[in-house]
C-alpha positions, 0 to 999 in steps of 0.5 A, a space after each residue: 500500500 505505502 510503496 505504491 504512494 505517489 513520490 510527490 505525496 510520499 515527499 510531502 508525508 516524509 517532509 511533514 513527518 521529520 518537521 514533526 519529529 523535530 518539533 516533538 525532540 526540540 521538546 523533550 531535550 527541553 523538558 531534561 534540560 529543565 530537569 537537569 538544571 533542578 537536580 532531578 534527572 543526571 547531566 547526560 547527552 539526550 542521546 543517552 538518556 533517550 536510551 536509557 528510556 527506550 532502550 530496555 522498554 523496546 527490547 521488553 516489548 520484544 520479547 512479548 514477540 516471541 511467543 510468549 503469552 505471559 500478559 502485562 499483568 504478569 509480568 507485573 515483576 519485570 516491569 517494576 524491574 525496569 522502572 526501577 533500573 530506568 529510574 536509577 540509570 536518569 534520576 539524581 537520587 
């Protein structure tokens, strides 16, 4: 369906999406900017902290790919695991 867009409506798509992408990333490094300078979250490039985020929650929601059928609420345990080492790897204190 998408390979078959015409390339003028594709470039238009492509460049609306990258100005959205820009926008929404301009606000996150604001926000751990601000969080930075009050103490709350670790000084570390974006690019990092945004790892440290993503990271371990994309390889998580992996892992429910491969056949597993464990439900969220029964992983309750693992989760909590990666909150707290999240929190430990972009807070502070």
């Amino acid at each position: 369906m998408f390979a078959d867009r015409a390339p003028d409506i594709a470039g238009e798509l492509t460049a609306d999406l990258a100005a959205l992408n820009r926008k929404y990333f301009r606000r996150v490094k604001q926000w751990w900017e601000e969080h930075v300078a009050t103490g709350e979250l670790r000084p570390m490039p974006i690019q990092i902290a945004i790892a440290q985020w993503i990271g371990p929650a994309h390889y998580f929601g992996g892992m429910n790919s491969g056949g597993s059928r464990k439900s969220v609420a029964g992983r309750a345990a693992e989760i909590e695991l990666l909150c707290q080492a999240s929190s430990r790897a972009l807070c502070a204190s």
